[in-house]
N, C-alpha and C positions, 0 to 999 in steps of 0.2 A: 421293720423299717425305722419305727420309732426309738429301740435298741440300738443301732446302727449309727443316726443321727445323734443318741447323747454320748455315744463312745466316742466319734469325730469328734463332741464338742469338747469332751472332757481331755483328749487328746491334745484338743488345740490347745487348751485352757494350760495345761502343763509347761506345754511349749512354748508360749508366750512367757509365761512367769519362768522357764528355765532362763528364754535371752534376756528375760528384764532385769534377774538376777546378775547375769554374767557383764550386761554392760553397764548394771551401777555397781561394781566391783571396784572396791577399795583400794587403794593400795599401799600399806604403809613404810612408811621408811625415820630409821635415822638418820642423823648427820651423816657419819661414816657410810651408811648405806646409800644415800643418795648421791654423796662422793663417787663409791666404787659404780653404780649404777649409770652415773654422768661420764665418766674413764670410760665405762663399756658401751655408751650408747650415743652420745654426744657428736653430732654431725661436723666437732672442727676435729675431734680426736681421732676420726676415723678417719681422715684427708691428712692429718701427720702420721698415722699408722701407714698410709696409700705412701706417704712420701718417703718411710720406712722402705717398704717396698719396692720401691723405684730407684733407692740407693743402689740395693741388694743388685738389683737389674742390671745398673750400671757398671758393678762393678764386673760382673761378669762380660758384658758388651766391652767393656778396656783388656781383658785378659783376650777376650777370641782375636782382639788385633794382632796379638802374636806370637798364633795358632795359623795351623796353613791354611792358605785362604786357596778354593781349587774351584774355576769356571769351567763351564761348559758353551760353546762356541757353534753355529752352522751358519752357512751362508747360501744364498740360491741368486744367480745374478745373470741377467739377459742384458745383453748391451745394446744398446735400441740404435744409438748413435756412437761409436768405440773413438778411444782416442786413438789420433794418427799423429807419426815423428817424419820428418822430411827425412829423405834419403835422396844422395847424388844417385842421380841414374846411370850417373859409370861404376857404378858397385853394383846395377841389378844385370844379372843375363839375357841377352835382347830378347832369347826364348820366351823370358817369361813377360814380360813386357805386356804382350796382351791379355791375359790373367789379371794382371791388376791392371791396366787397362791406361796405359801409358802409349800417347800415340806415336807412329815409328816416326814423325820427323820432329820429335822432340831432343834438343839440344843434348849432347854427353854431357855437360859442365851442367847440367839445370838437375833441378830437386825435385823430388814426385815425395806425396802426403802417402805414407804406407802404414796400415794397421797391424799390427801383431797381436791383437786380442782376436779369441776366436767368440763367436755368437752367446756361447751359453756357459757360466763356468761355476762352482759350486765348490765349496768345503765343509768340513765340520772337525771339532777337536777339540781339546780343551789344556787349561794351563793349572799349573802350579806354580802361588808364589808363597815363600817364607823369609817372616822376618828373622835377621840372624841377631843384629845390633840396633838398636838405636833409644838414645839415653831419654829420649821425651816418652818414648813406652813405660820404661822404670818408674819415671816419674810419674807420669797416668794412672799405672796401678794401684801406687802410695796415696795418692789423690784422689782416687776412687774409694778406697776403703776410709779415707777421713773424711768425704761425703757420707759416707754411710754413718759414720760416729756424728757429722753436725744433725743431720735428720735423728740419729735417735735422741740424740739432746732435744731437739727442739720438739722431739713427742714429748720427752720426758718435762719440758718446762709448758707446753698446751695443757697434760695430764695438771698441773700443779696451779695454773688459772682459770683453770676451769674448776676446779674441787673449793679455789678460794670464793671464784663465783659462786657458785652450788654455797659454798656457807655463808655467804652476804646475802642469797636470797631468800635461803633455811632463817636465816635471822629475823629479816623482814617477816616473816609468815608470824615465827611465836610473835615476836612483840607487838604485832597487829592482832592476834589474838588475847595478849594477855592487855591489851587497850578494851576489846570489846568488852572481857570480861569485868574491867573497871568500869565501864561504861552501861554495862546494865545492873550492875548495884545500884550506879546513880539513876539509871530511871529505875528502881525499885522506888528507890526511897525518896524522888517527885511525886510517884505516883502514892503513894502514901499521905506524904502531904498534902496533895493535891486532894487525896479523900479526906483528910482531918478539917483541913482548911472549909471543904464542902458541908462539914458537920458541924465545925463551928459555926460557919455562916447562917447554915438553918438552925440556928438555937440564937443566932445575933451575939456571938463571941468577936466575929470579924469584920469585915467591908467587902464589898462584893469583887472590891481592885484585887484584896489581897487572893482571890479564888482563882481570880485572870490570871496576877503573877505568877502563881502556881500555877496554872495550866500553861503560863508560858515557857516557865522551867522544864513541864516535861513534854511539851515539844522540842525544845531545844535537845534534853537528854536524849528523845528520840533519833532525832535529827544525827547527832552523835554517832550513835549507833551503827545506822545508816552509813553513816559515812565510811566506821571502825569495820561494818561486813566488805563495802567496794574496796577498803584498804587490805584485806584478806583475799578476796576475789584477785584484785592485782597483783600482789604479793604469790601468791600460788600461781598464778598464771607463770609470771616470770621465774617464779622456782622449777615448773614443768619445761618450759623452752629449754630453760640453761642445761637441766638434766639431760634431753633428751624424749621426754615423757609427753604423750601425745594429749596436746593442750586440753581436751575433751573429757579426758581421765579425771577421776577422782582418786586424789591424797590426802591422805593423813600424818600428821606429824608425830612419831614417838616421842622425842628429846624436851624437857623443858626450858622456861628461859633458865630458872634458877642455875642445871646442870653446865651452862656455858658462864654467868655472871658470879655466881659465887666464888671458883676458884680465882678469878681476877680479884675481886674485892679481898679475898684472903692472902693474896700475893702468893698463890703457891707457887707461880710460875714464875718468881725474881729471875733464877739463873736461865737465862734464854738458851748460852751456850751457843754463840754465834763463829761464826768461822767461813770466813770468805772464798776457801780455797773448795771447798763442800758447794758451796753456789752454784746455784746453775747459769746464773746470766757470764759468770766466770771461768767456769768450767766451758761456755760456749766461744766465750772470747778467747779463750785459750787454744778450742781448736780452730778457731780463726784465725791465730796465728799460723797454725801449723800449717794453713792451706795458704796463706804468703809465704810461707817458708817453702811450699811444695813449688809454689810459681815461681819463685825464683830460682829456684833449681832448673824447673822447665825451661829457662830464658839460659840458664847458662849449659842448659844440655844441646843448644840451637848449635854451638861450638864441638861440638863430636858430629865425626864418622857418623853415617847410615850404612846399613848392610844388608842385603834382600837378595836370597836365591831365588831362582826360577825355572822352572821345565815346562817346552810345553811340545805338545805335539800335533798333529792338522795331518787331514787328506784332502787332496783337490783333483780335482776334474774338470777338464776344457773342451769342445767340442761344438758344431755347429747345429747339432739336434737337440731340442727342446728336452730330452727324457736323455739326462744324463747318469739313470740308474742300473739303466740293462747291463747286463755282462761285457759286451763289445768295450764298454767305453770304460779305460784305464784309469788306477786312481793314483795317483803320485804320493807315498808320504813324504812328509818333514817334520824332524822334532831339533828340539835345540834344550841343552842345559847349561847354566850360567849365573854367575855372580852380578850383582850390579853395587857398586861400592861409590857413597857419595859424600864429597869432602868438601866441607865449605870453607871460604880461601879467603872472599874477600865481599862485602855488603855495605861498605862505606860509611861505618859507623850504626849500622842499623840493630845489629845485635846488642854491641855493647850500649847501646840509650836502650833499650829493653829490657837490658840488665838492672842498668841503675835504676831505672820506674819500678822495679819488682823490690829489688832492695830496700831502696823508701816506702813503699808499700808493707812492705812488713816492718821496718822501723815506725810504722806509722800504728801496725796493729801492735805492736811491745807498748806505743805508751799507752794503745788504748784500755790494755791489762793493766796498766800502773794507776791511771784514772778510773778505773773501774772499780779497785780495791779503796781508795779512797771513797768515791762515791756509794759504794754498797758500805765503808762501816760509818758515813755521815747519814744514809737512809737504815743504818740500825739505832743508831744514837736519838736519831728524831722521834723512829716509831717507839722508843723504849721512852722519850719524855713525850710524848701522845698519849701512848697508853699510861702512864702517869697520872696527867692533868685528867684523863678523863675519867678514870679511877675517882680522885679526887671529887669532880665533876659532879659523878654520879653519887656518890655517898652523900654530898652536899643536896642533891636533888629527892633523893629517898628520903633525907632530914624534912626537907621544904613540904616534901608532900606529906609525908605522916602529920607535920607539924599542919598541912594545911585541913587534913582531913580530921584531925582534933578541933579545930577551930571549928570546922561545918558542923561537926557531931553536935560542939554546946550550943552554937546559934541556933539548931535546927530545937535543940529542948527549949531556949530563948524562946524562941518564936514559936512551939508549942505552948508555951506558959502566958504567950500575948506579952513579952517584955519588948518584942522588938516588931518593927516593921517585915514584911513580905520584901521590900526594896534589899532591906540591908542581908536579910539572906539569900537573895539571888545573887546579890554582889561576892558573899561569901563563897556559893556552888561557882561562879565564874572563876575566884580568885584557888578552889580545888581542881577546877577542870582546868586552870592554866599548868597547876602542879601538876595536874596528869600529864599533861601536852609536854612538859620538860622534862619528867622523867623518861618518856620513850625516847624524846631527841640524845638524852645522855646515854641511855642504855644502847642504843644505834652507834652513838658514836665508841661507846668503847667497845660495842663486837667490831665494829669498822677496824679502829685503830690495833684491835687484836689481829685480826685479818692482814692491817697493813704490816705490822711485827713481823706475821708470818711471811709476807713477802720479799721482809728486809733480811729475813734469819733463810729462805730458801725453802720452806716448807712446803 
């Protein structure tokens, strides 16, 4: 029994450590990985993939308009109360007069209500119709398949905001990581001081302020810290939403900051090699034209001929017996085949003001392609002097901070050596941790302003 009992335990024991394994499972990605990753899993990208889809649909639903459309028809009908047509009673035979129930000294010249429906009467059959002409179908089709080209544009430019997302959040992670890790050299070397300061104090090298000020520095570096993990915590969070990645998961980041900031500061990327007609937002507005161009053709196809065959055929059955299916009771066909041909003449202006609204409507979307190309090479022009200044920016910020963390390095020997007050080196560690603080803001703003580049060039 007691065998039994440590195999179950050891069983469990596995099994516990197999799921505990599997759900702290890591998962790492690069840049481009959590791009391709955000494309494949990303809950807007899969509703423009849906919208893809629904094009396709569409256009097939425009084509079966005119493809033969074939119903099927029954009827079953009891007349409870039948309509009746007056009839002169000098047209009926006096014979029958009592049958329908016309009294005999009723006037010759007078009307009697006579029904000609009999009780019970029934059909079934069905029709064929086909379209033969008509020029707003042409145009539907054309219009359907340039639905299908704007939805795949508009996956294709979801695909390209979301991947810019995914690297503005990818950004945020490193440089909230490479903050903490400046952040805990600095409480290294508080906490240092903070024990020298403790050592000279019990030997009477110092004042007991100067121990506080150091313990207040590396609270403060703490505190830092603190704050540089919730700024990673955040930062990954919103890199998991944007992906796709379920918020609970643990990631990892392969890419460093360097591999993104270097080649900027290098200027490898002077020639951007911009080109407005490659755009997507232009490429979009261009088949926005094409679908004012489709509608105004629609309005000037309201001016043609329609043309529609048709066949159809029916059997019917009349009779005063409820059960008009037995053999006794006769079934009459009818079929009919035919053209129906329809010409529009006259609308009293309604066509042609329909015209013209379609016409200006797409003179409307021509300038919006003329304003576009302007506008997208004034948003490459901007993002190229952004990323510029910020270039600038940053290089001027990496000087500040080296220059600032030379300054701390000799105060901090200063103030080992007792030349200086504890006051004047906290003010120093402040005036470093201000240089930390601006270096991340410049390094943010030029992946930002690279990011935005990339939005102005179409990436």
């Amino acid at each position: 029994m007691k065998t039994k009992m440590k195999l179950f335990l050891s069983f469990l024991l596995v099994a516990l450590t197999t799921i505990t394994t599997i759900a702290q499972e890591v998962q790492e990605f690069s840049l481009k990985d959590a791009q391709e990753y955000a494309v494949q899993n990303s809950y807007v990208v899969q509703n423009s993939g849906l919208d893809v889809d629904i094009a396709r649909k569409k256009i097939w639903e425009t084509i079966t308009m005119g493809l033969p459309q074939i119903n099927g028809n029954a009827e079953y009908v009891k007349n409870i109360d039948a309509a009746k047509s007056p009839l002169p009673v000098a047209i009926i035979p006096k014979e029958f007069w009592p049958n329908l129930g016309i009294p005999d000294d009723t006037p010759v010249d007078a009307t009697f209500p006579v029904s000609f429906a009999q009780k019970y009467n029934s059909s079934w059959g069905f029709s064929i119709d086909q379209l033969i002409f008509d020029g707003s179908y042409i145009v539907g089709v054309g219009s359907a398949k340039i639905y299908l080209q704007l939805a795949t544009q508009g996956k294709e430019k979801t695909e390209i905001e979301i991947k810019h997302g995914v690297a503005q959040a990818y950004y945020m992670v490193l440089v909230a990581q490479e903050n903490l890790t400046v952040m805990k050299e600095n409480l290294g070397n508080s906490e240092k001081l903070l024990s020298d300061s403790k050592a000279l104090y019990e030997n009477g090298f110092v004042e007991e302020q100067d121990v506080d000020q150091m313990q207040l520095l590396t609270k403060k570096a703490e505190n830092e810290i603190l704050k540089a993990k919730r700024e990673i915590r955040v930062a990954k969070m919103v890199l998991k939403y944007t992906m796709g990645v379920n918020v609970e998961s643990e990631i990892e980041l392969t890419d460093n900051l360097s591999q993104f900031i270097d080649p900027l500061l290098n200027n490898v990327e002077s020639d951007y090699g911009f080109d407005h007609i490659s755009h997507i937002d232009y490429r979009m507005l261009e088949t926005q034209s094409l679908v004012s161009e489709k509608l105004l053709k629609l309005e000037k196809s309201a001016y043609l001929p329609k043309v529609n065959g048709f066949y159809s055929w029916n059997k019917m059955a009349f009779g005063d017996n409820s059960n008009l299916f037995k053999s006794s009771v006769p079934w009459f066909k009818s079929s009919m085949l035919g053209v129906n041909i329809e010409v529009p003449i006259f609308s009293a202006g309604q066509r042609i003001s329909k015209v013209n609204q379609a016409k200006m409507e797409y003179e409307k979307s021509i300038n919006d392609q003329k304003q576009a190309v302007q506008g997208l090479q004034k948003d490459y022009l901007s993002a190229v002097a952004d990323i510029e200044s910020a270039v600038d920016q940053l290089k001027n910020d990496i000087d500040n901070k080296k220059l600032a963390s030379k300054i701390y390095d000799k105060t901090t020997i200063k103030y080992n050596n007792g030349l200086i007050s504890s006051t004047e080196l906290s003010q120093t560690e402040t005036q470093y941790i201000q240089s930390q603080g601006a270096w991340v803001g410049s390094v943010l703003q030029l992946l930002n302003a690279k990011i935005n580049l990339d939005k102005a060039i179409g990436k």
